[in-house]
Chimera marker file (.cmm) of the C-alpha trace (Angstrom):
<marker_set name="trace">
<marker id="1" x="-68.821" y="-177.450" z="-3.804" r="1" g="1" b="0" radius="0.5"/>
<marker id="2" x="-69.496" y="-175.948" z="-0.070" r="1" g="1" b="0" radius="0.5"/>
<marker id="3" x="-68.995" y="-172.548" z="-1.738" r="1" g="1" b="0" radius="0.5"/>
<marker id="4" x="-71.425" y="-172.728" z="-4.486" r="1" g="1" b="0" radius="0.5"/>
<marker id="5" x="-73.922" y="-174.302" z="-2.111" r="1" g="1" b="0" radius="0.5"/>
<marker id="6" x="-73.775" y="-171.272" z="-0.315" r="1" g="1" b="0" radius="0.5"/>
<marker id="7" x="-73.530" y="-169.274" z="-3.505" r="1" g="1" b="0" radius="0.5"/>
<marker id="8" x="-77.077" y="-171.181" z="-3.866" r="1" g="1" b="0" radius="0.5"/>
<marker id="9" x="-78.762" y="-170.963" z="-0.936" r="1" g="1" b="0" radius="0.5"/>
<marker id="10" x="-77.725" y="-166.745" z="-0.541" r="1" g="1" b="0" radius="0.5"/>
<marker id="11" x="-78.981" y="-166.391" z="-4.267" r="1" g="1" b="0" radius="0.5"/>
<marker id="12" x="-82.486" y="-167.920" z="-3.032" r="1" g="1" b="0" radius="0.5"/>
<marker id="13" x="-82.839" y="-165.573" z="-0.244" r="1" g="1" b="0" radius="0.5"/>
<marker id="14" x="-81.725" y="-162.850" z="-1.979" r="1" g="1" b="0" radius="0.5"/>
<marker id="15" x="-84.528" y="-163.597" z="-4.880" r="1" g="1" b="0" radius="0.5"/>
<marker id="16" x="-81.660" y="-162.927" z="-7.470" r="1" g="1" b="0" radius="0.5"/>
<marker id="17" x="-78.312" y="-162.266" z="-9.250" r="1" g="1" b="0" radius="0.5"/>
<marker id="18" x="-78.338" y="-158.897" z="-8.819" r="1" g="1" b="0" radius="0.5"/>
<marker id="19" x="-78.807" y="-158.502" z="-5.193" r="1" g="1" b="0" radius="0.5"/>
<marker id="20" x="-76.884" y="-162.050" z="-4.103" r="1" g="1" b="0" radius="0.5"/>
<marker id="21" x="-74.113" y="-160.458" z="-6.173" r="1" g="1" b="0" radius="0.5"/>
<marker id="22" x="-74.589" y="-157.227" z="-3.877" r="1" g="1" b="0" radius="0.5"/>
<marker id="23" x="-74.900" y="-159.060" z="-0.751" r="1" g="1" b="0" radius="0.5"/>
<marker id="24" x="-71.736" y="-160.920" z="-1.440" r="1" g="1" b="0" radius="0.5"/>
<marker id="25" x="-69.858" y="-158.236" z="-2.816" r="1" g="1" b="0" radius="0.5"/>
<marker id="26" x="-68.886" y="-160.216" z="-5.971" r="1" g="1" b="0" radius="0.5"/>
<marker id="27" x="-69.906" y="-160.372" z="-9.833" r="1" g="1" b="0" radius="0.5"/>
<marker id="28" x="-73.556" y="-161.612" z="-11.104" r="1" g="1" b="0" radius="0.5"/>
<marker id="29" x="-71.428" y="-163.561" z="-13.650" r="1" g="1" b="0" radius="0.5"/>
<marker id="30" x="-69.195" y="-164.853" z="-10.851" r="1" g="1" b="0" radius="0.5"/>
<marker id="31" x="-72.914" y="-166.785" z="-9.262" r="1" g="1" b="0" radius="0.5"/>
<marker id="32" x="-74.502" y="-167.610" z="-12.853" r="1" g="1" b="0" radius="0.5"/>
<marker id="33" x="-70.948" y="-169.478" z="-13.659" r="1" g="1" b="0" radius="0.5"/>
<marker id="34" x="-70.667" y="-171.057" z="-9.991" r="1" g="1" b="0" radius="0.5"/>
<marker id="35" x="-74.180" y="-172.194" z="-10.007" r="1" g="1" b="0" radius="0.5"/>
<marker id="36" x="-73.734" y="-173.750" z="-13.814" r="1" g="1" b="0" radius="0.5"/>
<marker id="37" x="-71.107" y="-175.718" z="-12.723" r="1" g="1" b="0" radius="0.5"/>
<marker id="38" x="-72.948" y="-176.497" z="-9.468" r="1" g="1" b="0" radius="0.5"/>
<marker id="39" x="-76.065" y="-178.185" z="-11.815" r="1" g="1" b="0" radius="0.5"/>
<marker id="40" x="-72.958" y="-179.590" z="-13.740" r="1" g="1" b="0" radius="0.5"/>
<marker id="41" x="-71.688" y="-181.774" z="-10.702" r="1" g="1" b="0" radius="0.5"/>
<marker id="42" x="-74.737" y="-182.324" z="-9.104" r="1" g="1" b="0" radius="0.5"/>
<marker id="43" x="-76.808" y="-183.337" z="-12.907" r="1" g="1" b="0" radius="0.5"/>
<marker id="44" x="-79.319" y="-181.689" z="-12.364" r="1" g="1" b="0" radius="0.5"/>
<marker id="45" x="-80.926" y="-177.992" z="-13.101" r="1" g="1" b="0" radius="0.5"/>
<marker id="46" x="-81.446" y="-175.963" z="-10.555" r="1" g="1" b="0" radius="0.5"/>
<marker id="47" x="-82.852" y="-172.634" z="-12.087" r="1" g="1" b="0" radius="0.5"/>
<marker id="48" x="-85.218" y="-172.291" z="-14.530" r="1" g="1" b="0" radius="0.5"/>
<marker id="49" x="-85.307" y="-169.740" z="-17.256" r="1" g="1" b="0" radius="0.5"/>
<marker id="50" x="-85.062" y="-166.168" z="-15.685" r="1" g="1" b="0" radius="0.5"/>
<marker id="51" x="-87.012" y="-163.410" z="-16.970" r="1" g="1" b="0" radius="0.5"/>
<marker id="52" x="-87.100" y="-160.084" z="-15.822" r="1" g="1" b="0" radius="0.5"/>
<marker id="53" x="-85.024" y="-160.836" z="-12.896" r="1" g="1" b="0" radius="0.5"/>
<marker id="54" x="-87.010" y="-162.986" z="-11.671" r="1" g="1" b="0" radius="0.5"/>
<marker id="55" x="-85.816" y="-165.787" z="-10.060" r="1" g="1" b="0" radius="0.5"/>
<marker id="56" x="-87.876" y="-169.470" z="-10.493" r="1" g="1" b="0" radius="0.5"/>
<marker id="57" x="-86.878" y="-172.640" z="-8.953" r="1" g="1" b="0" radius="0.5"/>
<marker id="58" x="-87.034" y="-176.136" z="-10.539" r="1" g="1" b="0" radius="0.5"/>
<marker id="59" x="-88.214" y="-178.780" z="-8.316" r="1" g="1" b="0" radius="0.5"/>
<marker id="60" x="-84.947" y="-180.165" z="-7.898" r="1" g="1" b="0" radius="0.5"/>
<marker id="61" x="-83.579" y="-176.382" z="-7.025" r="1" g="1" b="0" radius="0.5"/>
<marker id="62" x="-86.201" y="-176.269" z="-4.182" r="1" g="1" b="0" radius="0.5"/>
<marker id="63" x="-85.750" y="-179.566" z="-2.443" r="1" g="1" b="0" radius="0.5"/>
<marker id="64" x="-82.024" y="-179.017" z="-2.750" r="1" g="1" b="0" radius="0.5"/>
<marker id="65" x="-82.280" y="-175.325" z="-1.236" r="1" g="1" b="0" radius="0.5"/>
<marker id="66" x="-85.064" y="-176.827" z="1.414" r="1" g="1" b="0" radius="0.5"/>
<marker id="67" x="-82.540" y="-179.761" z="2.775" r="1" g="1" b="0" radius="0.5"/>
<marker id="68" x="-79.314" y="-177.522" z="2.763" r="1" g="1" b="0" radius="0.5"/>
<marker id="69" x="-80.367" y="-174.600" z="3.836" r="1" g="1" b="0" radius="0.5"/>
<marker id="70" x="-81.273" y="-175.583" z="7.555" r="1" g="1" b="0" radius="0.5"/>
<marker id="71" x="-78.027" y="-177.868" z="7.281" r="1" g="1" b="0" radius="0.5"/>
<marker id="72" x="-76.059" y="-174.476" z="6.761" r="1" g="1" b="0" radius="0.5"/>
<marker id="73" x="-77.406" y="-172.726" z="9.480" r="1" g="1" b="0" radius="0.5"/>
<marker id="74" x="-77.387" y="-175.466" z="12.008" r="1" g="1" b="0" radius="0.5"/>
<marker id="75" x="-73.795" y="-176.102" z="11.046" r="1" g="1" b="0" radius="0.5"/>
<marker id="76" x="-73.183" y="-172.237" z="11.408" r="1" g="1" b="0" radius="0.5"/>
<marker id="77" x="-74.981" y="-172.402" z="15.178" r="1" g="1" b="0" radius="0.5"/>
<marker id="78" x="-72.410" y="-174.939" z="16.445" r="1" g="1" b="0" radius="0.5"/>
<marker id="79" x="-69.107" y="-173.106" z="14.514" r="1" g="1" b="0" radius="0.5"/>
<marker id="80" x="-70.717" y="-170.203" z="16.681" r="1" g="1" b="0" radius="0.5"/>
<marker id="81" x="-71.464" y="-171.846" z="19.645" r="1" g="1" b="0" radius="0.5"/>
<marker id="82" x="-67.807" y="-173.432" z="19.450" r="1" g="1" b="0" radius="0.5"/>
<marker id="83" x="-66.386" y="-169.960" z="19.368" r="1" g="1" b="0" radius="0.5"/>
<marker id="84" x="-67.428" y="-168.981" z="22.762" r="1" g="1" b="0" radius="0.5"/>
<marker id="85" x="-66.674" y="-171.998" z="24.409" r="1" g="1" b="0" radius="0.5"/>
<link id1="1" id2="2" r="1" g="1" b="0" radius="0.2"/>
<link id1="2" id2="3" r="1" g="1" b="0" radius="0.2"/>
<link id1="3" id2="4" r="1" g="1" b="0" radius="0.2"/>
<link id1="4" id2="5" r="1" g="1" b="0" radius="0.2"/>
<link id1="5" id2="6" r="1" g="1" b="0" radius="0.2"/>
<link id1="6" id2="7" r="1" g="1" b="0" radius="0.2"/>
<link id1="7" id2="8" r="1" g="1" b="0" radius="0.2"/>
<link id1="8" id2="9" r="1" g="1" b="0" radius="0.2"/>
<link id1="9" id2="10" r="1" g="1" b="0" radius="0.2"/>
<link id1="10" id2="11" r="1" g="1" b="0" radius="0.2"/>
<link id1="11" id2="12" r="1" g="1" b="0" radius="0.2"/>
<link id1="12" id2="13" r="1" g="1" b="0" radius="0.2"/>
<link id1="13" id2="14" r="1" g="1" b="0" radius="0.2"/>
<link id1="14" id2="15" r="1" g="1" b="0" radius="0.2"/>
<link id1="15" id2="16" r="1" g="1" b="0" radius="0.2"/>
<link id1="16" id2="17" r="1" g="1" b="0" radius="0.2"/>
<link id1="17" id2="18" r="1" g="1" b="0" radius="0.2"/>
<link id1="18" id2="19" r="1" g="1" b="0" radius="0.2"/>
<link id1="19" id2="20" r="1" g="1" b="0" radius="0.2"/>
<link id1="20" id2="21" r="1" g="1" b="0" radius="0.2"/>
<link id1="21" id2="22" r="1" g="1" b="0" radius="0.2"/>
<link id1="22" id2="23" r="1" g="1" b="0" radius="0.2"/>
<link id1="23" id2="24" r="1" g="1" b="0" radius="0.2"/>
<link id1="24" id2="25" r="1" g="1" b="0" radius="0.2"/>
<link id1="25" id2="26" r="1" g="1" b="0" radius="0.2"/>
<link id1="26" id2="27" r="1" g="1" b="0" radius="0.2"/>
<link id1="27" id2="28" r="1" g="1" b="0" radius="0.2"/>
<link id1="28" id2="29" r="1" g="1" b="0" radius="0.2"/>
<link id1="29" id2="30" r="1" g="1" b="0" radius="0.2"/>
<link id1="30" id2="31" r="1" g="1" b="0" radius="0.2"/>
<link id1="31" id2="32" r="1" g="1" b="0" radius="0.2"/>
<link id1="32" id2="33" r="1" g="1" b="0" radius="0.2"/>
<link id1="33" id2="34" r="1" g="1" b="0" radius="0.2"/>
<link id1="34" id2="35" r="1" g="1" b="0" radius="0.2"/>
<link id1="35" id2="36" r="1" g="1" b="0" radius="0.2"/>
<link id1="36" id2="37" r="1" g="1" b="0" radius="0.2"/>
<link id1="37" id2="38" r="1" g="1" b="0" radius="0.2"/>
<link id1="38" id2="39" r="1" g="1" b="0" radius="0.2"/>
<link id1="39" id2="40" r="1" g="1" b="0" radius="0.2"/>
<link id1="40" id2="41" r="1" g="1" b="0" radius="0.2"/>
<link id1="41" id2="42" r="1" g="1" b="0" radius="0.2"/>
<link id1="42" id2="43" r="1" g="1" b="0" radius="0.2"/>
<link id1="43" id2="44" r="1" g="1" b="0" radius="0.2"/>
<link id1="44" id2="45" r="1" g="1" b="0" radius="0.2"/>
<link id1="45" id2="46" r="1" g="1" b="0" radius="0.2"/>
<link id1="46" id2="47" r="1" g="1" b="0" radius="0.2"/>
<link id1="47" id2="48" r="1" g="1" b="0" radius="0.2"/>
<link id1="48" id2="49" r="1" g="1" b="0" radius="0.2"/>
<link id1="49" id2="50" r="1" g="1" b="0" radius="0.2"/>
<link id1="50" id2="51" r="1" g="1" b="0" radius="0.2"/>
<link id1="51" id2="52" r="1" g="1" b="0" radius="0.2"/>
<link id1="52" id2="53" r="1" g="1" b="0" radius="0.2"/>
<link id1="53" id2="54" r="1" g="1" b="0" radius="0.2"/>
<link id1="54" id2="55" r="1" g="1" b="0" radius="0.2"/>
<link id1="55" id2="56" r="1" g="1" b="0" radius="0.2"/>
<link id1="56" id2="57" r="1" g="1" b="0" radius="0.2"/>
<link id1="57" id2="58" r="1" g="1" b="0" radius="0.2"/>
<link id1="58" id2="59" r="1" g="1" b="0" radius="0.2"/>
<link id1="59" id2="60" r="1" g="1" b="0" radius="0.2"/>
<link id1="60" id2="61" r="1" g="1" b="0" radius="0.2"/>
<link id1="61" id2="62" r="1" g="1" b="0" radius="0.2"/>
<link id1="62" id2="63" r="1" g="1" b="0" radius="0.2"/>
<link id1="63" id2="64" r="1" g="1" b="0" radius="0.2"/>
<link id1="64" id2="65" r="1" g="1" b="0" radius="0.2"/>
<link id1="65" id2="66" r="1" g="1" b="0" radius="0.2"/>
<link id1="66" id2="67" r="1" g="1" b="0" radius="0.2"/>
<link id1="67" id2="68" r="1" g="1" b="0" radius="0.2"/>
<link id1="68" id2="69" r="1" g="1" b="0" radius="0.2"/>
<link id1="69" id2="70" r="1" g="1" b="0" radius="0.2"/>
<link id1="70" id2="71" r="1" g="1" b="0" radius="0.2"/>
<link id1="71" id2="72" r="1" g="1" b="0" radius="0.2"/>
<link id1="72" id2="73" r="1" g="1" b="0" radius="0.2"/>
<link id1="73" id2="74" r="1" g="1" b="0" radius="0.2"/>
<link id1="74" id2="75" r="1" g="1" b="0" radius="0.2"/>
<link id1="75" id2="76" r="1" g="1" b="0" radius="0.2"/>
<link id1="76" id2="77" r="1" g="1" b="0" radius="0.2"/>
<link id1="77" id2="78" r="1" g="1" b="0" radius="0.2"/>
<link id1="78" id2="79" r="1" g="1" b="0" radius="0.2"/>
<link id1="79" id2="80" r="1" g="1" b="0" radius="0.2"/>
<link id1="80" id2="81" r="1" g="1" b="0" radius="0.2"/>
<link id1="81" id2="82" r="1" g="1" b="0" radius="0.2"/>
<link id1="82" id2="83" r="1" g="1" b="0" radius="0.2"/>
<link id1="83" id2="84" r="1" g="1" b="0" radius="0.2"/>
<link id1="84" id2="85" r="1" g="1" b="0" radius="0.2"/>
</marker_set>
């Protein structure tokens, strides 16, 4: 599930499939299957309908982007910070 989270959170900040899927070097199908079965395990929808590319957040897909995403880059910091110690 750490995986798709970031899957999640990369797709956000990337605005969509096609350039998360660029960014990460993998297929758009690869993300739109990971995050289904990320909404599957967590019960809850995360994306609303897409059209034109666009990407639109339900309000369950922004608080859960909002309370991981500074979780992910906190816990990136310290693996960081533990690397030069």
């Amino acid at each position: 599930m750490f995986d798709d989270i970031y899957l999640f959170i990369n797709l956000v900040e990337s605005g969509g499939f096609h350039k998360a899927a660029k960014n990460l070097g993998i297929h758009q199908s690869t993300i739109s299957r990971r995050i289904e079965l990320l909404e599957a395990k967590l019960k809850i929808k995360l994306i609303k309908t897409i059209a034109y590319g666009r990407l639109e957040l339900t309000e369950e897909g922004i608080n859960l982007f909002n309370s991981t995403r500074a979780k992910f880059e906190e816990l990136c910091l310290d693996l960081f910070k533990s690397c030069l110690d």
